[in-house]
C-alpha positions in Angstrom: 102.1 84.8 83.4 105.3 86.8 82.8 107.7 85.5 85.5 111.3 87.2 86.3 113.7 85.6 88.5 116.0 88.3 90.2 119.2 87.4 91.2 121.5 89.8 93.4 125.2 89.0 93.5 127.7 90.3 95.4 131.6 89.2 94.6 129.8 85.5 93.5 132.0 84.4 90.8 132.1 81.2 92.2 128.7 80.7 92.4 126.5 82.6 90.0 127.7 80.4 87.2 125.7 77.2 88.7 122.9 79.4 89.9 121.9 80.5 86.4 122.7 77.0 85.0 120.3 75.4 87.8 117.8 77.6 87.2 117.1 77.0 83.5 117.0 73.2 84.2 113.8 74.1 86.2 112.5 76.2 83.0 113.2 77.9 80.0 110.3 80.3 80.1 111.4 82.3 83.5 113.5 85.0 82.1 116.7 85.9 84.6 118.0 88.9 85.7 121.4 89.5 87.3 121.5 92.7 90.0 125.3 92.8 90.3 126.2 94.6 93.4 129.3 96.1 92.2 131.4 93.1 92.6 135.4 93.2 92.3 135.3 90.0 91.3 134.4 88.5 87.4 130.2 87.9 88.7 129.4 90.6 86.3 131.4 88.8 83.1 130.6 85.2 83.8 126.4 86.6 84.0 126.6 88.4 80.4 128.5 85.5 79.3 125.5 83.0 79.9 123.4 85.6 78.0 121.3 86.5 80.7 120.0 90.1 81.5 122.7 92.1 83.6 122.3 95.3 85.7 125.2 96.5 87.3 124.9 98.8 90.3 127.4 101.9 90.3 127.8 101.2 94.1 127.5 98.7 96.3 124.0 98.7 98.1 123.5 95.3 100.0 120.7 92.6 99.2 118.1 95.7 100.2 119.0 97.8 97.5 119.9 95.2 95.0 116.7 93.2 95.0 114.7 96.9 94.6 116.6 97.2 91.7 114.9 93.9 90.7 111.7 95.1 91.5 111.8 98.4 89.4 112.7 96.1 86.5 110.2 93.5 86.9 107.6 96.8 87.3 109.1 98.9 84.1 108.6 95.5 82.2 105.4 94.4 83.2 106.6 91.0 85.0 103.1 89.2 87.2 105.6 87.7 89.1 109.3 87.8 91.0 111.6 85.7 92.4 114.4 86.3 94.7 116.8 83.5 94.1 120.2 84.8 96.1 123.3 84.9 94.0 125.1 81.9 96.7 124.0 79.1 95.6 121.9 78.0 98.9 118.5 78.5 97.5 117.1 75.6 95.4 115.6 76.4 92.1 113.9 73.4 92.6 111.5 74.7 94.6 110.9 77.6 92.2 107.5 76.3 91.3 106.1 75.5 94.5 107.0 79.1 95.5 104.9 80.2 92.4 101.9 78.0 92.5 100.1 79.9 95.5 100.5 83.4 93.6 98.8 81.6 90.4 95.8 80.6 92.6 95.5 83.9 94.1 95.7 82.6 97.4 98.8 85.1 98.7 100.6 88.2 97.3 104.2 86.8 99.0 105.2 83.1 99.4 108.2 82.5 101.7 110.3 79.7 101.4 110.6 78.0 104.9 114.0 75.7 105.4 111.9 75.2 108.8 109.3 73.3 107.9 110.5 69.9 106.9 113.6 70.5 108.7 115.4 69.2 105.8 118.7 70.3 103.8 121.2 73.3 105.1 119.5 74.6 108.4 122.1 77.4 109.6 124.1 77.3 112.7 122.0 77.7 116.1 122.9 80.8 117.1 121.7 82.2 113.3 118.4 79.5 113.8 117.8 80.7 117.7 117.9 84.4 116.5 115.2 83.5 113.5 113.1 81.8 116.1 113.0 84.7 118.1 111.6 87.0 114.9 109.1 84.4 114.3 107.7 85.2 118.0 108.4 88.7 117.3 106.6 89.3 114.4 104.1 87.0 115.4 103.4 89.2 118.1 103.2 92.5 116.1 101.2 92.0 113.2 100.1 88.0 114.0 101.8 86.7 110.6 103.8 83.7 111.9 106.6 83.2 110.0 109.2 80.4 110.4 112.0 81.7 108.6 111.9 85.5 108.1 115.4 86.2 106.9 114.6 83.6 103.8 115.1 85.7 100.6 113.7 82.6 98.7 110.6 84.7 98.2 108.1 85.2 95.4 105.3 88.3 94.8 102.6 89.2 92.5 102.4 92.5 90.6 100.8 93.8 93.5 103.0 93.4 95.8 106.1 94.5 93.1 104.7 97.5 92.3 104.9 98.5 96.2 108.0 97.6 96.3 109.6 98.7 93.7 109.6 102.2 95.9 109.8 101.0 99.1 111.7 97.8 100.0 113.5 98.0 103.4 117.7 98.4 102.7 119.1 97.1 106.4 117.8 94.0 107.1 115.1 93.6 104.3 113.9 90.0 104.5 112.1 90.2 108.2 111.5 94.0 107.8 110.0 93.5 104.5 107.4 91.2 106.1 106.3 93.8 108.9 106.2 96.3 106.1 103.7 93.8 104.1 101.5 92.9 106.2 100.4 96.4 108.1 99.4 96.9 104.3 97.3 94.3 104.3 99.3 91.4 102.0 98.6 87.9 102.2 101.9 86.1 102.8 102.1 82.2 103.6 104.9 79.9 103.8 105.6 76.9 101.5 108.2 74.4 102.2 111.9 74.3 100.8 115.2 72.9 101.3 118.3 75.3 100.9 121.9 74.5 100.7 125.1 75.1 102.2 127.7 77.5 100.8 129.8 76.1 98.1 131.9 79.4 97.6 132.8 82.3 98.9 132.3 83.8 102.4 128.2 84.4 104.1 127.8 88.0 105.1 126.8 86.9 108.6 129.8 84.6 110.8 128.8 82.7 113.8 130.4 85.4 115.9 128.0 88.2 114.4 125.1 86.3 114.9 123.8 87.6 118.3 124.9 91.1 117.2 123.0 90.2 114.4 119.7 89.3 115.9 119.6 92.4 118.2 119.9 94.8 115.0 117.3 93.1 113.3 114.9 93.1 116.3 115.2 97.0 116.7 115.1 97.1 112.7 111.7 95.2 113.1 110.1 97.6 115.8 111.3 100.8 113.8 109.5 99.3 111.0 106.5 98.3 113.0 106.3 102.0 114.8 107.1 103.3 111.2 104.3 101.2 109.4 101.8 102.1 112.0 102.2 106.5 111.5 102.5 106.0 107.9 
């Protein structure tokens, strides 16, 4: 199987570097690609100089339309699976494989990577964790897919579930969203284990002080999507 790791990056010249690196230790047969999100900073120059693949967005989009961007390439060239490793440095490329191994069986379309399940490594402040417990009841409730840790973009999908998105992965909040969107389709998403890590660079997109406001916009993005699902 053809496997594509997609990495956005947004202004991640401080981390991308390591990211790359860290992922080739795992293996030298996933191929890498780079969604720069037009970044003022040098991401874009230190990814093409590690050789790896590069496409470089015209505007800035957010992690929504960045990682379609991965998905159209992964479609156009004929990738089984994708990974969404983000461009910070907190998801684990360790872990790569054991976010792999249940699309190989067939046994899901989607595997999330859970930092909630062995409650080990980075874990979030508790605002940010009380909000993601309150999606997992949320979305539990709606389409009965519980899911501990629905704003992980440590994700990985089969051709299946790539060509679907490709056209039609949520931009606002695309992580929890996306799973709504999945499963009133009918794809099998479970959870595997992982451990993430804290932030070596840069700033997170999300502060402790934006976390509530934070949680109420993604709980109305989840409904829109679940009313949305359900008439089309």
């Amino acid at each position: 199987m053809r496997v594509l790791i997609i990495v956005p990056a947004f202004n991640e010249e401080g981390n991308i570097k390591t990211v790359i690196t860290n992922i080739r230790e795992i293996s030298k047969d996933f191929d890498i690609v780079v969604i720069n999100d037009c970044s003022k900073d040098k991401t874009e120059y230190i990814a093409r100089s590690l050789k790896v693949n590069v496409i470089s967005l015209p505007m800035n989009l957010g992690i929504g339309g960045a990682v379609q961007a991965g998905f159209k390439y992964a479609y156009e060239n004929n990738y089984d699976i994708a990974i969404q490793v983000d461009g910070d440095g907190q998801h684990n490329p360790k872990y790569i494989k054991k976010l792999i191994f249940p699309l190989k069986k067939g046994d899901a379309d989607v595997v999330n990577g859970s930092r909630f399940i062995d409650k080990k490594g980075f874990q979030s402040n508790f605002f940010r964790r009380l909000g993601i417990r309150f999606f997992q009841l949320l979305i539990n409730i709606l389409v009965r897919c519980n899911i501990t840790d629905s704003t992980s973009g440590f994700r990985s999908y089969n051709a299946k579930a790539i060509e679907l998105l490709k056209d039609n992965y949520p931009i606002d909040f695309p992580e929890p969203e996306a799973i709504i969107f999945l499963k009133k389709r009918q794809f099998r998403i479970i959870e595997v284990p992982v451990q993430m890590e804290s932030r070596v660079a840069g700033i997170s997109s999300i502060s402790v002080f934006k976390s509530i406001y934070y949680m109420i916009k993604v709980s109305v993005s989840i409904i829109i999507e679940f009313v949305r699902s359900n008439n089309g």
